[in-house]
C-alpha atoms as one frame of an Amber mdcrd trajectory, in Angstrom:
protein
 -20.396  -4.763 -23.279 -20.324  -4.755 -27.100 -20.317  -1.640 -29.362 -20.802
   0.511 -26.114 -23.924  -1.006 -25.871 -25.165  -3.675 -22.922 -26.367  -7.147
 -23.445 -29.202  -8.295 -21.899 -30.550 -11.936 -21.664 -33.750 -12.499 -21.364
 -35.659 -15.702 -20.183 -39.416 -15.885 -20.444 -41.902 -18.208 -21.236 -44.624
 -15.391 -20.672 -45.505 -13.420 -23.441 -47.097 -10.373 -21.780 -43.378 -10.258
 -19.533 -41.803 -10.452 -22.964 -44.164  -7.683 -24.481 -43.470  -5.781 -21.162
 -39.603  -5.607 -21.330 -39.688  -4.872 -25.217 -41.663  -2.148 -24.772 -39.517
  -0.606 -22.055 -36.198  -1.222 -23.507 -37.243   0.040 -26.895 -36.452   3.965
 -26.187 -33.348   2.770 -24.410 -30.313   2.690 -27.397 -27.148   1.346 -25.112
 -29.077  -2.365 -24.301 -29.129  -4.943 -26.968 -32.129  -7.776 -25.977 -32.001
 -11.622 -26.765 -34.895 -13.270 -25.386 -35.237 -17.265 -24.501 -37.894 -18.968
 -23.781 -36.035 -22.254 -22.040 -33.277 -22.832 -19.576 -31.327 -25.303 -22.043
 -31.440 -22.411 -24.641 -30.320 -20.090 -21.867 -27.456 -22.139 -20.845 -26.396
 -22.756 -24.513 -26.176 -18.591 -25.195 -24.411 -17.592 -21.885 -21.694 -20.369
 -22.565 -21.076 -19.244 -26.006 -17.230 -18.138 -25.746 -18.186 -15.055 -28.389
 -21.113 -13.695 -26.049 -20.678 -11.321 -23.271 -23.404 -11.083 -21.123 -24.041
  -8.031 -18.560 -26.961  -8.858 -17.323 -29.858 -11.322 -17.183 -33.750 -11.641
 -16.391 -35.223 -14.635 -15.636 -39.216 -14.820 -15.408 -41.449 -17.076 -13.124
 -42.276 -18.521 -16.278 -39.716 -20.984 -18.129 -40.400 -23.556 -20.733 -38.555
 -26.354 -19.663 -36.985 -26.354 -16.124 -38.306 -24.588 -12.979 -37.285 -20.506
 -12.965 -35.047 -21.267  -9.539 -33.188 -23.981 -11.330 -32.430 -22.089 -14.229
 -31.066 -19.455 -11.827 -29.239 -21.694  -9.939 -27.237 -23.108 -13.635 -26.842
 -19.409 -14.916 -25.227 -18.536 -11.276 -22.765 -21.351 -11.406 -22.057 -21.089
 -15.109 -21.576 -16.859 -14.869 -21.256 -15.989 -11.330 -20.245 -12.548 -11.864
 -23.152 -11.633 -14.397 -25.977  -9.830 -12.017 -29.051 -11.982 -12.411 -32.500
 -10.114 -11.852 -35.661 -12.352 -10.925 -39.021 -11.444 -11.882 -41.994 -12.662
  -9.968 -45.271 -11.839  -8.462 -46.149  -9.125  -5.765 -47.405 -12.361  -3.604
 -44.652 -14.762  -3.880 -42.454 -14.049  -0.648 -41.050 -17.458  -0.633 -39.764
 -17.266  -4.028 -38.233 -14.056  -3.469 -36.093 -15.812  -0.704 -35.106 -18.671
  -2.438 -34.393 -16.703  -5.575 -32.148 -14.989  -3.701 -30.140 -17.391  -1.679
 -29.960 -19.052  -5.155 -27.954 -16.076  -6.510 -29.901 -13.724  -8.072 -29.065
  -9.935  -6.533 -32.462  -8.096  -6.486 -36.004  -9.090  -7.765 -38.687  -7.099
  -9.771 -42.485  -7.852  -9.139 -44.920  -7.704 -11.952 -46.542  -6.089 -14.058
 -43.529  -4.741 -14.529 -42.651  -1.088 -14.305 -40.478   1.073 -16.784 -38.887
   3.440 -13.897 -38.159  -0.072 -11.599 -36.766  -2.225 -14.596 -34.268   0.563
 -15.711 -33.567   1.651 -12.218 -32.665  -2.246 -11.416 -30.563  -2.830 -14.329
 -28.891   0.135 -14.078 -27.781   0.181 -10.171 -26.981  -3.676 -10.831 -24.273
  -2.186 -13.675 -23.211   0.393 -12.362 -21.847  -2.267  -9.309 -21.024  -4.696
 -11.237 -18.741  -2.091 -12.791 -17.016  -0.984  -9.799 -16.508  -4.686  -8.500
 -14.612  -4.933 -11.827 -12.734  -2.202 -11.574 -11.719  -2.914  -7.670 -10.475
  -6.485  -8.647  -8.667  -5.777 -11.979  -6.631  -2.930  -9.180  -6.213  -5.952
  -7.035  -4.889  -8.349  -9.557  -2.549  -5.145 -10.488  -0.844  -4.696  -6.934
  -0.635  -8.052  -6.612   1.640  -8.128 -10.020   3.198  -5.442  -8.397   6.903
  -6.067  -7.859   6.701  -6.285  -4.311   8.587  -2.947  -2.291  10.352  -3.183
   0.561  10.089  -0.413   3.103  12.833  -0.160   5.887  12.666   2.494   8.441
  16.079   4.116   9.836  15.026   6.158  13.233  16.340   6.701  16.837  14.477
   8.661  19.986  18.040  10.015  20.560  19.047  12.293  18.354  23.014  12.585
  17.056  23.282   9.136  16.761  23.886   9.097  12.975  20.502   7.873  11.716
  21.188   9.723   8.363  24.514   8.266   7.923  23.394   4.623   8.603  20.187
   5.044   6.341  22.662   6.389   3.351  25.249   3.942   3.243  23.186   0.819
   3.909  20.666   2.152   0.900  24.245   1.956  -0.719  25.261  -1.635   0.515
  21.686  -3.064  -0.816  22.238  -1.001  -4.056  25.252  -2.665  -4.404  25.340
  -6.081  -3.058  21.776  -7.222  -4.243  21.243  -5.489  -7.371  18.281  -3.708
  -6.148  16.779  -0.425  -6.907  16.603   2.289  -4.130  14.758   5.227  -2.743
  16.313   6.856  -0.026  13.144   9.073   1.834  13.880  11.729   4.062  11.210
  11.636   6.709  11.499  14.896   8.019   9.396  17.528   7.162  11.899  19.759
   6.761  15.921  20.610   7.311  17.209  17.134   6.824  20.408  16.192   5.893
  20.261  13.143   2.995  21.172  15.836   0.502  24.390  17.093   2.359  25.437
  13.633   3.088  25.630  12.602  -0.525  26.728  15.983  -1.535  23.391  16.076
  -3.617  22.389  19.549  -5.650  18.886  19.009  -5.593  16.493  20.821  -7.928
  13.344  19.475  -5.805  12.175  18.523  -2.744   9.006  17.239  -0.760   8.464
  21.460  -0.269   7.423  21.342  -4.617   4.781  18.093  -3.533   3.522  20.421
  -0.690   2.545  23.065  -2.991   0.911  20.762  -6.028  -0.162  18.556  -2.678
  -3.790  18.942  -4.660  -2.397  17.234  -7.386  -0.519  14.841  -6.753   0.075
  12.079  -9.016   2.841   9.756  -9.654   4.174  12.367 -12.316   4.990  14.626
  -9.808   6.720  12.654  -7.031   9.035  10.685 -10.231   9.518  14.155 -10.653
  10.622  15.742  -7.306  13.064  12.548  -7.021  16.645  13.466  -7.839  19.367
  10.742  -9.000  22.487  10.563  -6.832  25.740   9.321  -9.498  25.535   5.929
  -7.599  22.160   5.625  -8.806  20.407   5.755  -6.019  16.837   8.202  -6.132
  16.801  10.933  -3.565  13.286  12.389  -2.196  14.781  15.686  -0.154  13.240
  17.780   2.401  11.897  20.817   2.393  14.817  23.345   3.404  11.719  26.299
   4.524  11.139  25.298   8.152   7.370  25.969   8.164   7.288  23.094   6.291
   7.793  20.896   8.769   3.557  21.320   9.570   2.507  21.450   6.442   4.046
  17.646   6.061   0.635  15.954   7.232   0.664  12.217   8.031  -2.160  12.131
   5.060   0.146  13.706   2.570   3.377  11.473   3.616   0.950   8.473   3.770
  -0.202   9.282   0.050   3.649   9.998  -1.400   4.550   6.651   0.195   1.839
   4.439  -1.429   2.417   6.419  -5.138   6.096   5.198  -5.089   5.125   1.899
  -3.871   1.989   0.958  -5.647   2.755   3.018  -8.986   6.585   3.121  -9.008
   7.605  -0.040  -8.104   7.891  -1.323 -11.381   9.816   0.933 -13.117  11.783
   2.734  -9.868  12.338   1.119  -7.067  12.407  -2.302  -4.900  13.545  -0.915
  -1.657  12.337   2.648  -0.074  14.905   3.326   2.758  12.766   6.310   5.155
  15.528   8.110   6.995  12.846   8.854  10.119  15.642  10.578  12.531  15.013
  11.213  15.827  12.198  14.374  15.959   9.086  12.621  16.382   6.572  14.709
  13.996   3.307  13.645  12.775   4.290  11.696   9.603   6.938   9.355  12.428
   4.066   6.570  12.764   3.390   6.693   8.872   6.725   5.771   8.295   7.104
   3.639  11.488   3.378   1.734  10.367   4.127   1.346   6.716   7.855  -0.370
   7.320   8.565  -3.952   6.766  11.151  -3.643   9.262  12.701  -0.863  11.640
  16.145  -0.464  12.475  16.390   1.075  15.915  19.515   3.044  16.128  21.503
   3.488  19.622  25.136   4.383  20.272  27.088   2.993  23.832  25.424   5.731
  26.227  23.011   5.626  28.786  21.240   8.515  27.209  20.724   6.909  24.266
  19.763   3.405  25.609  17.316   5.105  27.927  15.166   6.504  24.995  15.394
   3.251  23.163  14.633   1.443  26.282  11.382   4.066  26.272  10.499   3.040
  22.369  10.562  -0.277  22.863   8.183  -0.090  26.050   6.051   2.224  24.335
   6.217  -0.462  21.112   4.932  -2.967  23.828   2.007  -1.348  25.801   0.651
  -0.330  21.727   0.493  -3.956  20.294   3.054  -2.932  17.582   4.706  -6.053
  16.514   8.498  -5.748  17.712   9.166  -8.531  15.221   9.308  -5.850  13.265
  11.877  -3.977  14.907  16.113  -4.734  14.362  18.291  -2.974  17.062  21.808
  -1.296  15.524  24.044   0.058  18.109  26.555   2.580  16.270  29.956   3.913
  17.117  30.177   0.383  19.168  33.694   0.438  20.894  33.094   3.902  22.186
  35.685   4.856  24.750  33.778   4.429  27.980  30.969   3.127  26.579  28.667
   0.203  26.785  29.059  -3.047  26.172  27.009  -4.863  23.296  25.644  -7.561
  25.665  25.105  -5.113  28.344  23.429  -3.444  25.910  20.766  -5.949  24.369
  20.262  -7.192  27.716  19.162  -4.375  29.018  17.079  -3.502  25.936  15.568
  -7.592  25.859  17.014  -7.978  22.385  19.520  -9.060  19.594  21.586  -6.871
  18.376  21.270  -7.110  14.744  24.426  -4.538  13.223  27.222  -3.405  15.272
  28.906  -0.262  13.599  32.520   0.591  14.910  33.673   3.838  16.306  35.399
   5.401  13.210  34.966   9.131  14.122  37.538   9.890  11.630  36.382   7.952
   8.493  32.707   9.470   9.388  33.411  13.004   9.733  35.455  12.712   6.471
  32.828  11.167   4.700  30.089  13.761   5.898  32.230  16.614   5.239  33.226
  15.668   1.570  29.955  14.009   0.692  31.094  10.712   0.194  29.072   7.894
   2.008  32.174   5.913   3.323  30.837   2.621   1.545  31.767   4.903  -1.652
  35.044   6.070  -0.574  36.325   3.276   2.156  34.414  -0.635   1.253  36.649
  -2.276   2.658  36.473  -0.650   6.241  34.861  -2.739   8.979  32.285  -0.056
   9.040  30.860  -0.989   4.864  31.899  -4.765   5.780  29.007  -4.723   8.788
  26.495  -3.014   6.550  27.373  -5.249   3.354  26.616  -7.928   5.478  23.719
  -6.646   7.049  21.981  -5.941   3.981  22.939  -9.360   2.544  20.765 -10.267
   5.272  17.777  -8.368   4.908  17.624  -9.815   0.833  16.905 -11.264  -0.463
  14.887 -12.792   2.254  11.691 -11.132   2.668   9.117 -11.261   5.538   5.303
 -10.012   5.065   4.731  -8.255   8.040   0.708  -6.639   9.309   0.689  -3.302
   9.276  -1.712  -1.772  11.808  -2.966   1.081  13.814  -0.447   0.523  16.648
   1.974   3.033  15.271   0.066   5.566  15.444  -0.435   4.974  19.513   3.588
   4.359  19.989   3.902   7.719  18.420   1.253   9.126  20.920   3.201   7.275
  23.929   6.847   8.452  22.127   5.700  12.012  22.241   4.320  12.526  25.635
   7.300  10.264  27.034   9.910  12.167  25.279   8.616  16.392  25.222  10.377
  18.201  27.506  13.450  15.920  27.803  16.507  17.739  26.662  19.050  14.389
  27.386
């Protein structure tokens, strides 16, 4: 379009078509006309560098080349211009070849001023969104790409929070990468204790501009731990914990990854816990990869053993899925190839038993990859997230989350081990 007006070529060798379309673009201020009379002519405008064409009409009736071979040369020359063919009522054959030779609609003569304008219009107004679709496209794919791990456990107390903090610290650290730690549940969770975070914000300020959310308002809500890591709270009001739809957490997620990622963040650790709530197969569907947490008890393997099965019978690709036993060397508890043997799997991080340095760390605030690197404990997870970049792998998201979550849930209610 030039000067907020469209340009419309016109080919015709038929005067009274000519006359036709001059008369019923003539009231019509936003179309400028150029008319030709051959297909060489044609050919020579629409490959003029300077000359953007919107739209072009191509009559029956051509000087010097048949009307479906000038079609054919405009299509390959400007395949995304719409291309309009105008022919008799009677001439059903044309129509089809016309049309499996590219053109996208046809108009019969004599022409009429309603059908023209309607044509050209409808074909713009497409065109228009097909632009707009693929210039989003060729923005995402730009997109620095975001990395979405998923920290969660059926068995709760197993220190899902901890884990999710320090290893968001470990990436931070080790692989120069920006990080957004999520907190998954709706409401009451714990990120903000565990980095001893005063928080202005939390997902409870999206709930209530939910309406209007933008990526203004979640850069907003985030708050920046000193280590530089971005926080996105929970709500602390427990009613919350509804009003947290899987549509809302589904819609905060793809603002920080599709609109963020440049300027924020190339990891987005979700801190899922262990309550299974509606947003759980959000952030279990929109992960890269999931770290399964477990500690040495037969409680806790149980419920893994249940996720996994449940992973299985709903298609959701396990490929996806990393097993991390914590507080391995428990007094009296399980050993790690006990443990992925009964679970069918590697174990991918083995965290020590270090009640002491945890329970200091979670009562001062100070992730212990902060206040103790050099411990076994920030050795694993250094290594582990050395591991996880900067290797990436592109995995399909799909519906099956959503039906482990169903299985989860009806497996799980009622148990109280």
């Amino acid at each position: 379009m030039k000067n907020n007006a469209f340009y419309v070529l016109v080919v015709s060798d038929g005067h009274e078509t000519v006359n036709q379309i001059q008369h019923i673009f003539a009231v019509e201020r936003n179309f400028v006309l150029q008319f030709s009379n051959s297909s060489q002519e044609a050919l020579q405008i629409a490959g003029r560098e300077n000359r953007e064409i919107d739209i072009i009409l191509v009559d029956t009736k051509v000087s010097d080349a048949s009307s479906l071979e000038t079609v054919r040369r405009l299509v390959i020359l400007l395949p995304s211009v719409p291309i309009i063919a105008m022919t008799e009522q009677s001439a059903v054959a044309y129509v089809q070849e016309v049309l499996l030779a590219g053109a996208r609609t046809f108009l019969t003569k004599p022409l009429n001023d309603a059908d023209v304008i309607g044509a050209v219009s409808q074909l713009l107004q497409l065109e228009s969104i097909r632009r707009s679709r693929q210039a989003q496209l060729d923005v995402n794919t730009h997109l620095p790409k975001c990395e979405i791990i998923t920290v969660v456990s059926p068995k709760g107390g197993v220190g899902t929070t901890t884990l999710a903090v320090n290893l968001a610290l470990a990436i931070r650290e080790r692989t120069g990468k920006d990080v957004v730690l999520v907190d998954g549940r709706g409401s009451l969770g714990d990120l903000a204790t565990a980095l001893n975070l005063q928080t202005d914000f939390s997902i409870s300020d999206i709930l209530e501009h939910g309406d209007q959310m933008d990526a203004d308002l979640v850069v907003g809500v985030l708050s920046m731990h000193s280590s530089g890591l971005r926080v996105l709270p929970s709500s602390q009001k427990l009613e919350d914990a509804d009003r947290l739809t899987p549509e809302i957490f589904e819609q905060v997620l793809g603002i920080l990854t599709q609109y963020i990622a440049r300027r924020y963040n190339d990891v987005i650790i979700i801190d899922a816990g262990s309550i299974f709530e509606n947003q759980t197969a959000v952030a279990l569907t929109k992960a890269h990869k999931i770290l399964l947490v477990t500690t040495p008890e037969i409680t806790s393997l149980r419920r893994c053993g249940q996720f996994l099965r449940a992973a299985e019978e709903s298609g959701f690709p396990r490929q996806k899925i990393q097993l991390v036993v914590n507080r391995d060397g428990l007094p009296g508890g399980l050993a790690l190839d006990d443990i992925s043997q009964s679970l069918n799997m590697q174990v991918a991080l083995a965290v020590p038993d270090d009640p002491g340095l945890v329970t200091y760390s979670l009562n001062r605030g100070i992730p212990f990859i902060i206040s103790s690197p050099k411990s076994v404990a920030s050795r694993r997870l250094y290594a582990l997230a050395e591991t996880l970049f900067p290797r990436k792998q592109e995995v399909a998201e799909g519906e099956s989350a959503k039906n482990l979550f169903g299985r989860l849930a009806f497996k799980l209610r009622g148990s109280s081990a």
